[in-house]
SEFI-294684 format. One record per residue (C-alpha): residue number from 1; x, y, z. Coordinates in nm, 4 decimals. Example, Ala and Ser with C-alpha at 12.3 -4.5 7.8 and 13.67 -1.06 7.14 Angstrom:
<recs>
REC    n        c1        c2        c3
REC    1    1.2300   -0.4500    0.7800
REC    2    1.3670   -0.1060    0.7140
</recs>
This chain:
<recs>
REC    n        c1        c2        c3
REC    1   -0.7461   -2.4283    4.2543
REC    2   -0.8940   -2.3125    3.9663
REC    3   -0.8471   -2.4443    3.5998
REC    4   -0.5966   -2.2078    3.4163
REC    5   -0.6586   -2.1532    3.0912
REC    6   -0.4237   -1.9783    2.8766
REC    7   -0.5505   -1.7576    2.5992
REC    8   -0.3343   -1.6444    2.3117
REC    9   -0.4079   -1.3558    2.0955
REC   10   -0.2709   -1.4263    1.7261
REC   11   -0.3568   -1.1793    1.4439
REC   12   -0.2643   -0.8478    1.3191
REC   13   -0.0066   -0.8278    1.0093
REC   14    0.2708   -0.6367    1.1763
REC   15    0.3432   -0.4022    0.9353
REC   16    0.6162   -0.2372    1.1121
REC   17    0.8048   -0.5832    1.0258
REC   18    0.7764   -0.5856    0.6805
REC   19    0.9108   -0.7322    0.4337
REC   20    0.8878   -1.0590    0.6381
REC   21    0.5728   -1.0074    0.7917
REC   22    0.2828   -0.9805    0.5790
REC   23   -0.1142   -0.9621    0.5575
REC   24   -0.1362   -1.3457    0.4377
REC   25    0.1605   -1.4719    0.6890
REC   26    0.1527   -1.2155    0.9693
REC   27    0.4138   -1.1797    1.3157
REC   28    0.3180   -1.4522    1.4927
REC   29    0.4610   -1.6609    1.2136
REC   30    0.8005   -1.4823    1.1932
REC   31    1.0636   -1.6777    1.2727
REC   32    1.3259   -1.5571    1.5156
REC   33    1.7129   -1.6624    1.5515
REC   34    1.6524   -1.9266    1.7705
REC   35    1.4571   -2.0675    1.4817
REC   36    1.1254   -2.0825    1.5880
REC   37    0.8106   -1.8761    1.5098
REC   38    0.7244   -1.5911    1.7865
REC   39    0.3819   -1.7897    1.7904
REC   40    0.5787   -2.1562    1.8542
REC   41    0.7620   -1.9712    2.1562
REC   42    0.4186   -1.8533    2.2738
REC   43    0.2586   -2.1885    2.3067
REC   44    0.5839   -2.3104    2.4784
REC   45    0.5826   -2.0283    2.7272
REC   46    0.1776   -2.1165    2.7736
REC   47    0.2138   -2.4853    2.8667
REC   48    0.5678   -2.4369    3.0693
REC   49    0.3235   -2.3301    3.3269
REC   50    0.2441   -2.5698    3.6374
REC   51   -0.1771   -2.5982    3.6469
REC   52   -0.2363   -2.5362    3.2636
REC   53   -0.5888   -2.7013    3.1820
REC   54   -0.5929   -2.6200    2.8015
REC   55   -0.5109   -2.3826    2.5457
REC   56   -0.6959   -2.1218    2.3301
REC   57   -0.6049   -1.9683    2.0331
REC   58   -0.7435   -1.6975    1.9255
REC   59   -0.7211   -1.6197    1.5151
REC   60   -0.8386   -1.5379    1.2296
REC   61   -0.9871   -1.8165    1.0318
REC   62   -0.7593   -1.7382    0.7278
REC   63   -0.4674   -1.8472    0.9997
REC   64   -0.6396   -2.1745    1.1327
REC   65   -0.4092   -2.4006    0.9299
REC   66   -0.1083   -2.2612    0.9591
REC   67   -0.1366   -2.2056    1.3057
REC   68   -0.2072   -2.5981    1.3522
REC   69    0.1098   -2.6530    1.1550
REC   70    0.2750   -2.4439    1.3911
REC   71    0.2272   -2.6009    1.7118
REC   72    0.2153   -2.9690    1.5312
REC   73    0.5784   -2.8747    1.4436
REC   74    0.6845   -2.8525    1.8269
REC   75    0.7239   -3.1712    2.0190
REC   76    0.7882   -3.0636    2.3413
REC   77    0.4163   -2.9854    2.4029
REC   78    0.3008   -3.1530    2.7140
REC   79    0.0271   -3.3948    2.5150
REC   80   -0.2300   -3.4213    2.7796
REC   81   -0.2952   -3.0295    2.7745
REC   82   -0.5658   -2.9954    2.4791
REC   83   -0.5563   -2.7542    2.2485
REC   84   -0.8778   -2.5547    2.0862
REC   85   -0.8740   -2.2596    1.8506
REC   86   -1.1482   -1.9888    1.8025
REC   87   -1.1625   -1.8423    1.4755
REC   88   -1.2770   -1.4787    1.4072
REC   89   -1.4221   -1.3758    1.0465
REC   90   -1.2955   -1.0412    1.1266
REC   91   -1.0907   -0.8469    1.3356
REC   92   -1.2912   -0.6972    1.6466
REC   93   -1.0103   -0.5338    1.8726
REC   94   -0.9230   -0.7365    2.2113
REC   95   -1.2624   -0.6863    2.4066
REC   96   -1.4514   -0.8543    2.1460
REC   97   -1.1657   -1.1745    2.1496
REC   98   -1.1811   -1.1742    2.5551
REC   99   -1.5161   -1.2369    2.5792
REC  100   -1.5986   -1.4799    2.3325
REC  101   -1.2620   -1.6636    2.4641
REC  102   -1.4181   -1.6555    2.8582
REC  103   -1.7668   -1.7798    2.7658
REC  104   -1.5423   -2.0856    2.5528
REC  105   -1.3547   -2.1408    2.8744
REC  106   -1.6227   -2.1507    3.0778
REC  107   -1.8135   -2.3962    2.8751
REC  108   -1.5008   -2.5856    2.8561
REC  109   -1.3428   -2.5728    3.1766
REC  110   -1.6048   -2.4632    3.3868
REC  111   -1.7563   -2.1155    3.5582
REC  112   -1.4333   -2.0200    3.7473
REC  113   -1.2046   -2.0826    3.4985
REC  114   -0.8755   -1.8281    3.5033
REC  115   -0.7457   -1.7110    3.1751
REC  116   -0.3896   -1.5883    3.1244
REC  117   -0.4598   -1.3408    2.7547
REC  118   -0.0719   -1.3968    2.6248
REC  119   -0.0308   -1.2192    2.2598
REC  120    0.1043   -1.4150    2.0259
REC  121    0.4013   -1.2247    1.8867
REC  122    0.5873   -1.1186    2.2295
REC  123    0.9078   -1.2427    2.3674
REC  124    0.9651   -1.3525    2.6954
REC  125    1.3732   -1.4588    2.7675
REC  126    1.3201   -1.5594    3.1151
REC  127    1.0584   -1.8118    3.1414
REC  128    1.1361   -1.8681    3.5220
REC  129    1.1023   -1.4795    3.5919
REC  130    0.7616   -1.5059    3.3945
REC  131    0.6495   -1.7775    3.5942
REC  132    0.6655   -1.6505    3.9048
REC  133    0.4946   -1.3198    3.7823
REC  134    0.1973   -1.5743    3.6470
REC  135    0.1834   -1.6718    3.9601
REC  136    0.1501   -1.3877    4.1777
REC  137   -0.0865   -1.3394    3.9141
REC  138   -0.3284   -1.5947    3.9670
REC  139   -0.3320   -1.5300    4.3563
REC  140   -0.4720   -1.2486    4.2846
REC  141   -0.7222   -1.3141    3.9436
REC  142   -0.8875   -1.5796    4.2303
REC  143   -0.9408   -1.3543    4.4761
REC  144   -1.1724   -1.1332    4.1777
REC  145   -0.8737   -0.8917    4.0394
REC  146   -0.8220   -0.8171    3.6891
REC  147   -0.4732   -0.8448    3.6717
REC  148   -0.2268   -0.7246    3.3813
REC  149    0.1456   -0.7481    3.3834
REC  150    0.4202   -0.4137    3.3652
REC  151    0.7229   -0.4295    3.2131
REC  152    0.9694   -0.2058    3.4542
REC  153    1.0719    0.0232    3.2060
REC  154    1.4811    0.0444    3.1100
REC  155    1.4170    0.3882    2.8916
REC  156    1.2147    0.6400    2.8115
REC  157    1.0408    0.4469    2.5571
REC  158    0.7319    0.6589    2.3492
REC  159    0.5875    0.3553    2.1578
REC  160    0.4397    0.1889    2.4846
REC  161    0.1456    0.3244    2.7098
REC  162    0.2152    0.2889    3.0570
REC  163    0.1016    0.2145    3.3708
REC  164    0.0959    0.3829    3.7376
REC  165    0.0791    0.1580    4.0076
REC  166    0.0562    0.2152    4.4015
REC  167    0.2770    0.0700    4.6535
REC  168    0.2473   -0.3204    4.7039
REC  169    0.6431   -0.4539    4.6786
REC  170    0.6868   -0.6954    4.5086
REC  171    0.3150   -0.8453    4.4590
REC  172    0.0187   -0.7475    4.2648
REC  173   -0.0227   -0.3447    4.3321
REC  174   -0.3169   -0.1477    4.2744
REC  175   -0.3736    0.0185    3.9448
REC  176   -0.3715    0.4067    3.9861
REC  177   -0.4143    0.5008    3.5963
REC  178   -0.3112    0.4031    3.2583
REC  179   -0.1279    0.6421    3.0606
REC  180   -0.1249    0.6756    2.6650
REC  181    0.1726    0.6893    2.5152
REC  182    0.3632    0.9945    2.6037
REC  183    0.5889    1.2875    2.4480
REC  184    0.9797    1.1719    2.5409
REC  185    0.9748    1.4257    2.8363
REC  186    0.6809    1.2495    2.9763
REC  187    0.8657    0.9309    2.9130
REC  188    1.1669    1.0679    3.1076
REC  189    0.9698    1.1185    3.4332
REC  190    0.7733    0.8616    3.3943
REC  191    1.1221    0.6186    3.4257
REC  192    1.2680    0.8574    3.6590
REC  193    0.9828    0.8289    3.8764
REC  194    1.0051    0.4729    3.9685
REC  195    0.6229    0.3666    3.9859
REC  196    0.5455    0.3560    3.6320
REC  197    0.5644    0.0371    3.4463
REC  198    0.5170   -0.0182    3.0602
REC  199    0.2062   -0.1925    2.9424
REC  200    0.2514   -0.5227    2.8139
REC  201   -0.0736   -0.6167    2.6885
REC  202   -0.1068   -0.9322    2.9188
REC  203   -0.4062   -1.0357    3.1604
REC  204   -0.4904   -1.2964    3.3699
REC  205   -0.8455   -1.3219    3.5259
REC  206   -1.1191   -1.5241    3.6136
REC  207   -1.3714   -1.5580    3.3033
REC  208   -1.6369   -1.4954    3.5050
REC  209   -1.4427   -1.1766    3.6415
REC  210   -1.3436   -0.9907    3.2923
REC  211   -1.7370   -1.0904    3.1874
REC  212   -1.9155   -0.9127    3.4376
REC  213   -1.6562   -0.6041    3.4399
REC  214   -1.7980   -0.5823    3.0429
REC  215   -2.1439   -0.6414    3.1758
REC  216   -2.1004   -0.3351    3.3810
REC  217   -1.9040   -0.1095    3.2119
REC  218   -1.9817   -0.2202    2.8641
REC  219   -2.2545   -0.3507    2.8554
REC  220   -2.2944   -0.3542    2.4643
REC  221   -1.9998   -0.5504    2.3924
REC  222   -2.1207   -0.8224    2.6781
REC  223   -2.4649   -0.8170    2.5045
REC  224   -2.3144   -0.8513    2.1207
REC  225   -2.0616   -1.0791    2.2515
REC  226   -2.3185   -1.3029    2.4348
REC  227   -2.5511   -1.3591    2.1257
REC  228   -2.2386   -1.3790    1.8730
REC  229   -2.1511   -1.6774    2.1037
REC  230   -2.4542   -1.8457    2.1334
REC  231   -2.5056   -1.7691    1.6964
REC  232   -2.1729   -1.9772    1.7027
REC  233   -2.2855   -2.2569    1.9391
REC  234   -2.4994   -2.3091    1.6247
REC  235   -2.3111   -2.2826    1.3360
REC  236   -2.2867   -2.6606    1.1400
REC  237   -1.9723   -2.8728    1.2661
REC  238   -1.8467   -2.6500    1.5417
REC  239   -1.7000   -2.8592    1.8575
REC  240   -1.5408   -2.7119    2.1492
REC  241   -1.1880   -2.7617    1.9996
REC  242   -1.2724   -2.5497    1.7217
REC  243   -1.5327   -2.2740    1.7097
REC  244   -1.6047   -2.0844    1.3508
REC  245   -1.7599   -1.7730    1.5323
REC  246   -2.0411   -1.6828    1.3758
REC  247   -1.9907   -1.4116    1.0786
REC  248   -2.3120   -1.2004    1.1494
REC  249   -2.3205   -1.1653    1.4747
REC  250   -1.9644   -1.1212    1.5498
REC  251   -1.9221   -0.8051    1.3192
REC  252   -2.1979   -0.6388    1.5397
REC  253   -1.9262   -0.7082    1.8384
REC  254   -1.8141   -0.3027    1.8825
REC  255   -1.4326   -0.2948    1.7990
REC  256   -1.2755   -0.1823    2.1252
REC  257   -0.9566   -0.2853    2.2884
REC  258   -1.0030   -0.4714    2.6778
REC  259   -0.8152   -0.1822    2.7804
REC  260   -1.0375    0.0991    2.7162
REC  261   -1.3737   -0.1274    2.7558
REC  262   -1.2772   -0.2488    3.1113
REC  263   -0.9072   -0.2184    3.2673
REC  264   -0.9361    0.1843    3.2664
REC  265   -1.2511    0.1811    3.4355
REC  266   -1.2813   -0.0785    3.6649
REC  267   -1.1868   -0.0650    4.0529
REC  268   -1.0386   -0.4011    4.1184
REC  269   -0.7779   -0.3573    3.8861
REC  270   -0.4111   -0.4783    3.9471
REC  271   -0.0806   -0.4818    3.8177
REC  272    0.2276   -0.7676    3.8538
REC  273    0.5489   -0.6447    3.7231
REC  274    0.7583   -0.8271    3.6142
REC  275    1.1226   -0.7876    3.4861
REC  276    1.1375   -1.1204    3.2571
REC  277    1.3054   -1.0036    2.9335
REC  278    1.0109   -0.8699    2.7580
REC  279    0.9541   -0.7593    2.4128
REC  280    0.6613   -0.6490    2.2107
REC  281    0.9195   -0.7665    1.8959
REC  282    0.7901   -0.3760    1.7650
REC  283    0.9796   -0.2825    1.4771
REC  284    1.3272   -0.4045    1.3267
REC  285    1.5716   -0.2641    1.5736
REC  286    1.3805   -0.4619    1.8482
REC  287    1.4564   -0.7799    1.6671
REC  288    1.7897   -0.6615    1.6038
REC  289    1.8401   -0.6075    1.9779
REC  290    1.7801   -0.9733    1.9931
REC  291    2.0734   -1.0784    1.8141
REC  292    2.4420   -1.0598    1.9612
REC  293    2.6670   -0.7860    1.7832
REC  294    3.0673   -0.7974    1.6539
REC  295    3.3333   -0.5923    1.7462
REC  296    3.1793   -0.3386    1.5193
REC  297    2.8408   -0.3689    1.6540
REC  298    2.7240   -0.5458    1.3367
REC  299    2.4527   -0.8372    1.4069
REC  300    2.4103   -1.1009    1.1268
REC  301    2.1193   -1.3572    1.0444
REC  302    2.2152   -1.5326    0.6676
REC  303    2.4556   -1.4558    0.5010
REC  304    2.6261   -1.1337    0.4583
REC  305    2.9801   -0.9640    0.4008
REC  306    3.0413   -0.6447    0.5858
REC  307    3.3175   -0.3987    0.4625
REC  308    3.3755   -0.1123    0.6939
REC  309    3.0056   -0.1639    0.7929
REC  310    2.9167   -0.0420    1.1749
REC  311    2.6398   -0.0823    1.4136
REC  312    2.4216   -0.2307    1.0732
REC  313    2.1647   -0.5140    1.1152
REC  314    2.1373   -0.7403    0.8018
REC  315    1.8472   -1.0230    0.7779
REC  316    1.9200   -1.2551    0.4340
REC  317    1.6853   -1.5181    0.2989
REC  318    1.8825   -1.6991    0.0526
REC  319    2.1205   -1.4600   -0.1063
REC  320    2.4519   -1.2924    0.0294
REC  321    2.4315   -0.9450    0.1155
REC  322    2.7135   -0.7071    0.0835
REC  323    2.7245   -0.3972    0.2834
REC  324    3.0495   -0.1640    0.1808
REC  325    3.0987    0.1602    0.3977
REC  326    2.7550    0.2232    0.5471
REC  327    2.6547    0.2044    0.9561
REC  328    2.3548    0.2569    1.1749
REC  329    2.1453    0.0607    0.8958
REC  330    1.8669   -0.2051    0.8764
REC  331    1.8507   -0.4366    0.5900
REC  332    1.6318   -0.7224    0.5435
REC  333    1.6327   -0.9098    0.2080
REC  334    1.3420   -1.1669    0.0808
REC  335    1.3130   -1.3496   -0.1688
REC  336    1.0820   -1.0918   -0.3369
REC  337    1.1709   -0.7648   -0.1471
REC  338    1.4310   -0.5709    0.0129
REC  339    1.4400   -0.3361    0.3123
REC  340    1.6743   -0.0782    0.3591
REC  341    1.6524    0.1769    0.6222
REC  342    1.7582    0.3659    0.9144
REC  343    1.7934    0.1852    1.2209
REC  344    1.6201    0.4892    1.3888
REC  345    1.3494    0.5379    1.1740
REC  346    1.2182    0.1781    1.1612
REC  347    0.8679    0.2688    1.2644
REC  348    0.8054    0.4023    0.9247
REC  349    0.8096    0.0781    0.7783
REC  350    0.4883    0.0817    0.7894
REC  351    0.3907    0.3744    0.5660
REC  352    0.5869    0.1406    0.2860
REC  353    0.3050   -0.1315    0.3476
REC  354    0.0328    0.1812    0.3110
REC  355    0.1796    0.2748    0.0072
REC  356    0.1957   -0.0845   -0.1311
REC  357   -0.1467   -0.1099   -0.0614
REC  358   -0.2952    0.1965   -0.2475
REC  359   -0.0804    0.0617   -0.5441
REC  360   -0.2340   -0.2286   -0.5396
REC  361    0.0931   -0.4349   -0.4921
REC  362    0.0698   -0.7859   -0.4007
REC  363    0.3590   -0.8067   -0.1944
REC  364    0.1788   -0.5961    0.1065
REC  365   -0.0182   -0.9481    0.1365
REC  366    0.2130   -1.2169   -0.0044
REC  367    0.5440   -1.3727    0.0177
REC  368    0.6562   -1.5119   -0.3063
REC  369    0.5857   -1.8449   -0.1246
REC  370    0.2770   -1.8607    0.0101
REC  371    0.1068   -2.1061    0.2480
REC  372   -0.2041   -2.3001    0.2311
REC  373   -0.4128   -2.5973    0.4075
REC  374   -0.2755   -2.8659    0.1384
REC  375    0.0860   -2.7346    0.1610
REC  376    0.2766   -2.4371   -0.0357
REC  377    0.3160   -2.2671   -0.3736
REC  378    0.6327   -2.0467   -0.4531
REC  379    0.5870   -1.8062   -0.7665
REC  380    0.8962   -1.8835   -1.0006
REC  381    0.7921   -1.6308   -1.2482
REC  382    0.5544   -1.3941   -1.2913
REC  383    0.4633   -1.2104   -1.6752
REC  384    0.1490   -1.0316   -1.8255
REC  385    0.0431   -1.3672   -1.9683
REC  386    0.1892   -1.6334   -1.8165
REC  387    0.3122   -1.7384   -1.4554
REC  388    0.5081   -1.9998   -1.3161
REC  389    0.4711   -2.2068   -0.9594
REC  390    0.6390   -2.4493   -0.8012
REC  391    0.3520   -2.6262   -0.5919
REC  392    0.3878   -2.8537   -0.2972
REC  393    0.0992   -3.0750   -0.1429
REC  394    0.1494   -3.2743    0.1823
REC  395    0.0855   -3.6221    0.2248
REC  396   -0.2643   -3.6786    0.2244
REC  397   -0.3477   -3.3409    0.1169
REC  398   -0.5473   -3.2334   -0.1592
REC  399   -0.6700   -2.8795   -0.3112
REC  400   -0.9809   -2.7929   -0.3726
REC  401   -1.2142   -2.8647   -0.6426
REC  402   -1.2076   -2.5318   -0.8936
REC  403   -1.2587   -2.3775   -1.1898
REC  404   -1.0615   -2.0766   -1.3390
REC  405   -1.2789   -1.8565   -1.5834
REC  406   -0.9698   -1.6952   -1.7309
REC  407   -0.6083   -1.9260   -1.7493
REC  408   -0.5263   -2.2692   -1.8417
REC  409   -0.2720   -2.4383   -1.6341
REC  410    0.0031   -2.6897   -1.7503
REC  411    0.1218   -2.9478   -1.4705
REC  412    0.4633   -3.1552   -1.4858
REC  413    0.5162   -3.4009   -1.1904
REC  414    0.8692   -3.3155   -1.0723
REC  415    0.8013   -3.5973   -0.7527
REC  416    0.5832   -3.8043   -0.6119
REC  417    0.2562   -3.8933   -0.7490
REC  418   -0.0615   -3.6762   -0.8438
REC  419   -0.4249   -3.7790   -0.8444
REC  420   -0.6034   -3.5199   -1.0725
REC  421   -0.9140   -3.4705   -1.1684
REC  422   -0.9610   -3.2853   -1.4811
REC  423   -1.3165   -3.2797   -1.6320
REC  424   -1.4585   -3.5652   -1.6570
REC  425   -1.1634   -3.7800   -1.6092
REC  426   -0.9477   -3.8953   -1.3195
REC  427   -0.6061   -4.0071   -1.3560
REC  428   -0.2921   -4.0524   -1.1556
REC  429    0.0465   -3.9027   -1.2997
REC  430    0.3681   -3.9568   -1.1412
REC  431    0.7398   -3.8090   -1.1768
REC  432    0.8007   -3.6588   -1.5894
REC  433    0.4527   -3.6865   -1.6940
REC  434    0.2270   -3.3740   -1.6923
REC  435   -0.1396   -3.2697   -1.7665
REC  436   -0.3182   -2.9737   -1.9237
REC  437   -0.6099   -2.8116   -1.7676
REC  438   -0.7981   -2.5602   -1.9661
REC  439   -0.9704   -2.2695   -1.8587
REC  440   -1.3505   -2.3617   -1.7314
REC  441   -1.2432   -2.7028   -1.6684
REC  442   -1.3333   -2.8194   -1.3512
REC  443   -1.0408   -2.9791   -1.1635
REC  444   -0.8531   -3.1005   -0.8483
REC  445   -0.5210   -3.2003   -0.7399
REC  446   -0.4310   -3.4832   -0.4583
REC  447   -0.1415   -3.6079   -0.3110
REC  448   -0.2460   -4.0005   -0.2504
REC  449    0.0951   -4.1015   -0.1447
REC  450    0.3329   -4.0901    0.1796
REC  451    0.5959   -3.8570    0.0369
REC  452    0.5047   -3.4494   -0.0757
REC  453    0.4091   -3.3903   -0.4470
REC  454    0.5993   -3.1333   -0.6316
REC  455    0.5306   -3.0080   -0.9567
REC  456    0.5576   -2.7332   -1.1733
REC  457    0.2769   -2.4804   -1.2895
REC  458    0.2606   -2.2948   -1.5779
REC  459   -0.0312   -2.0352   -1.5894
REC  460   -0.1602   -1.9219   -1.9434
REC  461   -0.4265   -1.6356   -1.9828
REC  462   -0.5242   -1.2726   -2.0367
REC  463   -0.5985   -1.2698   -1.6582
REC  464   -0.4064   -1.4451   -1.3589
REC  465   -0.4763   -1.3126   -1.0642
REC  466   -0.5277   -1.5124   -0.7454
REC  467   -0.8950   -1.4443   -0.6927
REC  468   -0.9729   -1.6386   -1.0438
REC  469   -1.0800   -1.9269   -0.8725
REC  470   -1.4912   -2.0900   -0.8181
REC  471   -1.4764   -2.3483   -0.5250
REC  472   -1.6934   -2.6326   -0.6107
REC  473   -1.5774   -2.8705   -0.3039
REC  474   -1.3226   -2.8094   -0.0367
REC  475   -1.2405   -3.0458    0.2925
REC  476   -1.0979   -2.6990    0.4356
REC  477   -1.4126   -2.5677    0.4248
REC  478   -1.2771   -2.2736    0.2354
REC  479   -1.5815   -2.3409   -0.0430
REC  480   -1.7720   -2.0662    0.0590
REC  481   -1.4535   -1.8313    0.0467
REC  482   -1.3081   -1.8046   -0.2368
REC  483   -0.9933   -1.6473   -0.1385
REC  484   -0.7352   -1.7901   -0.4241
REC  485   -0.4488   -2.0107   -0.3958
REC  486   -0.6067   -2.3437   -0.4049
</recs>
């Protein structure tokens, strides 16, 4: 049998599920009600499969860490399945991340290595159901199909393409076309007509299989792909469980979806369905679909008061919500933003993140607290001339050494104990005591001990925006970009 070799696809911001989703801590990190992230029930659903011979994750670099904390918080993971992430400097569409992720399994795992592609930020509710589709799915990705996985549709759904299939019960069937996403008449006979199946965006096939289908019927993404991989095999402290891929190269990949590159055009083409509780987790009502109503249809996660409120979905992070005489609503409340629409008109959320980005508005990218390597700052307060964290660094942990060319920063140990370097000197400061650092000082920030470090910042200057910040020395390797935040 050959080694399987799952593949997870984790990027894109989501935008459709803003305010929680955002550029710097996308969908796959958004936690559902079952409390864990959509990326954490990924790499469950991954290794819950019999055969698995090791994991890839495919990311953006600026994810790397906080995708390790992800699946480091889960301790159900069988530990004898290894786990190895490939990091993309940019975004290249799905054709791009399939190939660089078959030539790493190969290498890995060997020539006929199988890869299941799983996006990151789907939900699966039936994990035996999906199972049994993976493997009917395999049977066939060995004998040299390139298999993907439709969802039978339950309406007349416009957001997803979908697929027409030939007969085959209740195996893989032969791919007759894929359809883009159609008008709601379409839609109607397409669900009416019984051998259409939504496309779910899943694939399994042998690496050798999806590599010479690009080879043949795109050839210049197997050709950019093959020298961005070999470019990587060289970059400085690579090792097969993780891969920088190689800036340079990679952004010469052409930006094209696996879809259009290979499963449209290729004659060995399959399809499993499979009717396993599926979800693309699209926009707000399909995560309120997720969560069991009242007797007046209202669904609840936080906390929240509901006065002659119907058929209304309320999210709260931290603070009650109060919803008097209103139905057929979405509201979602952050810490540093609040969504209020339609439930019907949900996939216009978006256009709010495109208008937050032309104003330049920060919270299109960031939550108010924000994630890094070392641990997490939360922005307390934030004026022309001054702002205030509170800053947490793991165990161990420590930030980078920086220099700010335009604010001084005051620290105050609120616990545990701080290792600073500041200038010339290096000191240790523990719970009450504080330190000033001016502006052009060069300085770090280490947690030596066993329990996090919390202080408090206070920014001072005529300029404090996140990208004041020179990296001198970093053991993230984020020295060479300088990105903010530490």
């Amino acid at each position: 049998m050959s080694q399987l070799v799952p593949v997870i696809l984790s990027g894109g911001a989501g935008t459709r599920l803003w305010p929680v989703s955002r550029e710097a801590h996308p969908k796959p990190f958004m936690k559902l009600a079952d409390g864990r992230s959509l990326l954490q029930s990924t790499y469950l659903r991954a290794t819950g499969i019999d055969g698995v011979a090791g994991v890839i994750t495919v990311t953006n670099r600026e994810y790397y860490f906080s995708s390790k904390d992800e699946l480091a918080a889960l301790d159900t993971i069988p530990a004898d399945i290894p786990f190895a992430f490939l990091l993309e400097p940019v975004a290249r569409n799905t054709a791009a991340a399939i190939a660089m992720s078959a030539l790493m399994a190969q290498r890995a795992h060997g020539e006929d290595a199988v890869l299941l592609v799983l996006p990151s930020d789907h939900v699966v509710q039936d994990a035996g159901r999906f199972g049994s589709a993976v493997a009917a799915a395999l049977a066939a990705a060995e004998a040299g199909q390139l298999v993907t996985f439709g969802i039978p549709p339950s309406v007349p759904e416009t957001g997803y393409g979908y697929i027409e299939s030939g007969s085959g019960g209740n195996g893989p069937r032969p791919v007759k076309r894929f359809v883009e996403k159609p008008d709601a008449e379409t839609a109607t006979r397409f669900v009416n007509d019984g051998n259409y199946l939504w496309n779910s965006g899943m694939f399994c096939f042998r690496a050798s299989a999806v590599l010479d289908a690009l080879k043949a019927y795109a050839p210049e993404i197997h050709e950019a792909a093959a020298r961005a991989w070999q470019a990587t095999l060289g970059v400085r402290n690579n090792t097969l469980n993780t891969m920088h891929i190689d800036a340079e190269t990679f952004a010469k990949v052409p930006s094209i979806s696996i879809d259009y590159a290979v499963m449209e055009k290729a004659a060995n083409v399959s399809v499993v369905a499979g009717d396993f509780g599926w979800s693309d987790v699209g926009s707000w009502r399909s995560v309120s679909e997720m969560v069991a109503p009242d007797d007046k249809g209202n669904k609840i996660l936080g906390d929240a008061v509901m006065v002659d409120t119907r058929n209304t979905y309320v999210q709260s992070d931290g603070r009650l919500v109060a919803a008097v005489g209103v139905e057929n609503l979405v509201i979602v409340d952050t810490p540093d933003a609040l969504l209020v629409g339609d439930r019907d008109k949900m996939q216009l959320v978006k256009q709010v993140v495109e208008e937050l980005r032309i104003q330049g508005n920060e919270t299109a990218k960031l939550h108010r607290t924000v994630h890094r390597p070392w641990g997490t700052y939360t922005v307390l307060e934030d004026a022309p001339h001054y702002k205030m964290k509170r800053i947490v660094v793991k165990p161990g942990a420590s930030l980078s050494l920086q220099m700010h060319h335009h604010r001084s920063e005051h620290w105050v140990v609120v616990e545990g104990t701080a290792k600073i370097v500041n200038g010339d000197r290096e000191y240790v400061l523990t719970k009450d005591q504080s330190s000033y650092i001016p502006a052009g000082n060069k300085h770090r920030l280490v947690n030596p001990g066993k329990l996090d470090l919390v202080l408090i910042e206070v920014q001072t200057g005529e300029y404090l925006g996140e990208d004041d910040i020179v990296r001198f020395d970093d053991v993230y390797g984020r020295a060479d970009h300088p990105a903010g935040g530490g």
